[in-house]
N, C-alpha and C positions, 0 to 999 in steps of 0.2 A: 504494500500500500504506500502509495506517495505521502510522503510526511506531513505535505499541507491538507490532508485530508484523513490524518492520522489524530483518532481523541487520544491524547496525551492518556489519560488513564487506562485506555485499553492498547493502546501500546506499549505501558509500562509491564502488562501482563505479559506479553510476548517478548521481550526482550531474552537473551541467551541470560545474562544474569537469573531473571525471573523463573528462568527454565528449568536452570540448574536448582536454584533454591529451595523449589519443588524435589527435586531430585534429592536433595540432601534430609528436605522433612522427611521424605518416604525411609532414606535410611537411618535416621534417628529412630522412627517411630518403631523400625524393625528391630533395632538395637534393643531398645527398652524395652520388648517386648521377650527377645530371648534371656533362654535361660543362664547364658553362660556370663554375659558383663558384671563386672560388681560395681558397684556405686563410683567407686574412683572411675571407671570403665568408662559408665555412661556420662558420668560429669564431662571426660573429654574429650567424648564422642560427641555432644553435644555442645561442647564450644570449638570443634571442630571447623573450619576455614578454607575457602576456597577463593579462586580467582578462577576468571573467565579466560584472562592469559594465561594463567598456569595449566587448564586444563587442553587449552589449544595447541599448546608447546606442547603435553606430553601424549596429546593426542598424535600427535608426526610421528611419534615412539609405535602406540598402540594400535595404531589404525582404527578403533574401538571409544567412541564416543564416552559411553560408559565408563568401561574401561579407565580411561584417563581419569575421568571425575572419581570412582573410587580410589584410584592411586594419590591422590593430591590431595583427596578430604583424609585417606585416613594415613597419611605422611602426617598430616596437621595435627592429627589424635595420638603420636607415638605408638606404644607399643598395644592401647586399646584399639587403635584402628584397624586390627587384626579381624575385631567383630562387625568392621563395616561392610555389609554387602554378605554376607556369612549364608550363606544356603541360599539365594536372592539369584536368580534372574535378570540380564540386561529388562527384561520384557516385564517383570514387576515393578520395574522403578518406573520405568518410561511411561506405560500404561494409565500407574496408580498416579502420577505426578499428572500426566494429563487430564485426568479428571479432577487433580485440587486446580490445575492454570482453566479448564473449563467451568469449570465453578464459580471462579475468582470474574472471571469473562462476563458467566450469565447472571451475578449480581448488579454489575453494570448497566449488562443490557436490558435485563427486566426490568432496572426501575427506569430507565429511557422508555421502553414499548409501554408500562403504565402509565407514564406523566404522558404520552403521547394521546394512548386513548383519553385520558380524562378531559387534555387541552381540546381534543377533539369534541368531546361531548357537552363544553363547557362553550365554545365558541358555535355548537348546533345552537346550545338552548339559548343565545345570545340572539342568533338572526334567526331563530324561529317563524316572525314575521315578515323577514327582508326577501322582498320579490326578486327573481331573477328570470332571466331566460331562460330556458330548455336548452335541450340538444339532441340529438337524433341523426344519428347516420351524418355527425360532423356540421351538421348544420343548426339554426336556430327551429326550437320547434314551443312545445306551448310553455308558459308561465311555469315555474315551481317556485320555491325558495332556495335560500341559501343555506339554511339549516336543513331542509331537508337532505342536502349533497351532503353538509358534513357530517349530520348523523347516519350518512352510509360509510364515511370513513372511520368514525368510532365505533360503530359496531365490528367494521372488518380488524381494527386498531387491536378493541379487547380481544378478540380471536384468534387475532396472532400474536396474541400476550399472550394469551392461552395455550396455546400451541409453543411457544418459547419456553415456558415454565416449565411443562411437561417432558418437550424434549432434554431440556439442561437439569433435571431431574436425572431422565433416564442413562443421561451419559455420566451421572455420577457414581459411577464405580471403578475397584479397582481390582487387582490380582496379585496375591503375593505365595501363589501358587507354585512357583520353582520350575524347573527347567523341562520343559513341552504339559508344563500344569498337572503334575500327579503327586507332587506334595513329595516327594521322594526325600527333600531333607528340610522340608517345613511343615506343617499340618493345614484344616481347614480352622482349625481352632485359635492356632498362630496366627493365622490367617484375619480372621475375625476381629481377632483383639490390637492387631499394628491396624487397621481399616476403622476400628470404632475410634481411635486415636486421632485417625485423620477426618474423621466427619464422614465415611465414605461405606457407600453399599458392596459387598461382595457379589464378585460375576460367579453365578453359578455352577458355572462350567466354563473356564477359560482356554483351556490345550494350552496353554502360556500367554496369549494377550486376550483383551477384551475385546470382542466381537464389534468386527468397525461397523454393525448396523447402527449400532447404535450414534456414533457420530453421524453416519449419515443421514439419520431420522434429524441429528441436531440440524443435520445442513439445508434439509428438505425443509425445515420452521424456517430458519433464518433466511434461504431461500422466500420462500412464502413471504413474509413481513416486508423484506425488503419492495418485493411485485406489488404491497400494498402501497407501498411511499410512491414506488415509481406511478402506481397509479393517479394517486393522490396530484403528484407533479403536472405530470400528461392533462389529467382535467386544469389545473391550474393554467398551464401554457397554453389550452386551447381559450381558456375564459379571457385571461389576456393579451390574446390574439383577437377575437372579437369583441373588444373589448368591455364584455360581460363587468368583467375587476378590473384593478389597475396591481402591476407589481411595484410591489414599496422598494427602492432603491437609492444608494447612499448614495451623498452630492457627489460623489466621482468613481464612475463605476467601467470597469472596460471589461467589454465582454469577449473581443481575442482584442492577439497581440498588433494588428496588423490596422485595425481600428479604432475611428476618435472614441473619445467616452462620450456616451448620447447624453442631454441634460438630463436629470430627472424628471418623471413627468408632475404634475401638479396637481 
């Protein structure tokens, strides 16, 4: 995504820093979860430290993304870093980490898609009386309101809040299921108790990762929401092409590079 079209707060989420960080909750929480750490253990497994350059550098070494990150965090942790990653899966950390940065994502986005529907239902019951044109096959056709257009956009608004919530629900889970997922040197029990740690539902059957239906139901919502805005838009640009509304524009505005900036209209 282009920066100037980047919200700072969810591209804080994505950032390789962000990434990692997740990566490191997952292996604290499995830390403190097994049997073998003792308290000195986990104390320096959890003030344990990484850099994003340190693990890029020893990534040239590993070839092995992971890989590098547990080398670097549990260098950090001396001789407790022995218990980082211990029975763990590249595919438990990646996985379960993805659903805490998916999480972190769809509390952004759901209260955007709510304050969205409300603005929506808030500026229907405002011009509930305000006449407008129609439209019809592009053209002008009989009388409606303007409330009536946007209480179709708050309706469609909650819907796809709805549909947002449920999906980034569903892709909140994880797997710390071990290597092709048959528990061989973790349990489902282990398993349960590092996932209630991180807020996070277990996949009931992983084979090693989380079943990507599940993100792509997320993509098919946030797909969806988006085709609502762009619809939202498209009526907008068609009402300010015949000049149904007017668009509100700041005193100097250019709309490409190669053109004057028009006045604002009045």
């Amino acid at each position: 995504m282009i920066e100037r079209y980047t919200r700072p707060a969810i591209g804080a989420v994505w950032t390789d820093a962000a990434r990692m960080e997740a990566w490191r909750q997952v292996e604290v929480a499995a830390s403190e979860e097994m049997d073998g750490p003792s308290p000195s253990d986990l104390e320096a497994i959890r003030a344990a430290t990484f850099t994003v350059e340190a693990v890029k550098e020893r990534e040239k070494v590993t070839d092995h993304d992971v890989a590098a990150f547990v080398d670097v965090l549990s260098a950090s942790a001396g001789d407790s870093g022995r218990w980082i990653h211990f029975g763990l899966t590249s595919s438990d950390v990646l996985d379960t980490a993805l659903a805490l940065q998916l999480r972190a994502a769809g509390e952004i986005v759901l209260e955007g898609a709510r304050e969205l529907a409300d603005a929506f239902a808030e500026r229907a019951r405002e011009h509930v009386d305000t006449v407008c044109v129609g439209r019809t096959h592009g053209v002008h056709a009989e009388p409606t309101t303007f409330g009536i257009k946007l209480a179709g956009f708050a309706f469609e608004a909650r819907r796809n809040a709805e549909r947002l919530e449920r999906a980034f629900a569903d892709a909140a889970v994880g797997a710390v299921s071990g290597a092709v997922g048959t528990y061989s040197a973790t349990s489902p029990e282990f398993e349960a108790r590092v996932l209630a740690r991180l807020g996070l539902r277990a996949e009931p059957v992983s084979t090693q990762v989380v079943p990507r239906d599940r993100h792509a139901e997320l993509l098919q919502a946030i797909a969806l929401a988006c085709a609502g805005l762009e619809r939202c838009y498209r009526c907008g640009r068609v009402s300010v092409r015949c000049r149904a509304i007017w668009r509100p524009r700041r005193a100097v505005w250019q709309p490409c590079s190669p053109s004057p900036a028009p006045a604002a209209p009045t």
